[in-house]
C-alpha angles and dihedrals in degrees: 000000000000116000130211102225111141101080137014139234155076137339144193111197135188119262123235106004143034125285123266096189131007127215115210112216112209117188141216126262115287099018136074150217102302083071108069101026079076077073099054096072084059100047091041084065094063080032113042096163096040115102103210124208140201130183142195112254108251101251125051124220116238120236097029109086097225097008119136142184136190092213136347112276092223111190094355110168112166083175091059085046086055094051094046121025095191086074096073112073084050087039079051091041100057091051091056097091094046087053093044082055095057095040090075093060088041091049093052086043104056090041085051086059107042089048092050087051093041084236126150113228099254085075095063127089123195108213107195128189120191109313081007084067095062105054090046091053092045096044101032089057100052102050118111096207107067114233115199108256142353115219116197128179123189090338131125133205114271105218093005080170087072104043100090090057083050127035116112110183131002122229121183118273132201118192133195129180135160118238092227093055104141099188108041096030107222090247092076086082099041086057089042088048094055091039079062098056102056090055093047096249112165106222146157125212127200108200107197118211117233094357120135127199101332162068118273130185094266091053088049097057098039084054089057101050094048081048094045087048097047107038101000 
């Protein structure tokens, strides 16, 4: 049998029978993966069939007992983004090695998982927050083999400069973001919207009034039922 051994953390599985589809649950900067698995009981409701897995980022912080990242976050300012908007697609640019390094542990990840479910990849969604977007967005794009959504909250595109000499497949992708977000400005999706476009990805955004770096109820139900349309 197949194991998941490249990279650690906690599940929700389905009870009673085998999974027909699997949710990948990518966290923020600094936490880990007991964060977003307290999302998995809501999104089972809508996907009832679906095991849902999230792992710990590869590399620990220092200095934060049971905080992860999935790469250093360098100059980062969202304040400077904030400024001067003209800042953000190089801020976005420089983070792009850091996010091409952490792809080859996430790649053999999520084929570690679909092997161990017998699943194709069409029945895998990638469900990103913050630093966890950005993976999904990097990762979910150059696969050659198409998986079935791509999920992002509060997230961005990392080298959105490169994405049109690289993309392979186009999933669907469903983005939410709040317009106070402090740390990743709102305009991060707009720019990641328009980045979209150009390479003829099919998406839907959910912009959240008021809301700061996080996920509210209403982000969260509008998540499920783009995940319960595209691999329910």
């Amino acid at each position: 049998m197949a194991t998941i051994d490249a990279l650690k953390g906690p599940t929700l599985l389905p009870q009673g029978k085998g999974a027909t589809s699997v949710v990948l649950l990518l966290h923020g900067y600094g936490s880990n993966g007991d964060d977003l698995i307290g999302l998995a009981p809501f999104f089972a409701r809508a996907l009832p069939n679906t095991a849902f897995y999230s792992p710990n980022a590869p590399t620990p912080l220092e200095g934060m007992p049971g905080g992860y990242q999935w790469f250093g976050l360098g100059n980062y300012d969202p304040g400077a983004m904030m400024r001067d908007p003209q800042r953000m697609t190089e801020t976005f640019r420089a983070l792009r090695p850091g996010t091409e390094a952490a792809a080859v542990v996430l790649n053999t990840y999520l084929d570690q998982v679909l092997a161990f479910h017998s699943l194709k990849a069409d029945r895998l969604a990638l469900l990103g927050f913050s630093q966890g977007t950005m993976m999904a967005l990097h990762v979910g794009l150059r696969r050659a083999e198409q998986i079935g959504a791509i999920l992002g909250y509060s997230g961005a595109l990392t080298g959105p400069d490169r994405l049109a000499a690289e993309i392979k497949s186009r999933p669907p992708v469903a983005l939410v973001h709040g317009d106070a977000d402090p740390v990743v400005p709102i305009q991060a999706m707009i720019e990641a919207e328009h980045t979209l476009t150009a390479v003829g990805v099919k998406y839907d955004s959910k912009v959240i009034r008021g809301l700061q770096h996080g996920i509210d109820g209403d982000g969260a139900q509008f998540g499920a039922d783009f995940l319960k349309k595209h691999i329910g």
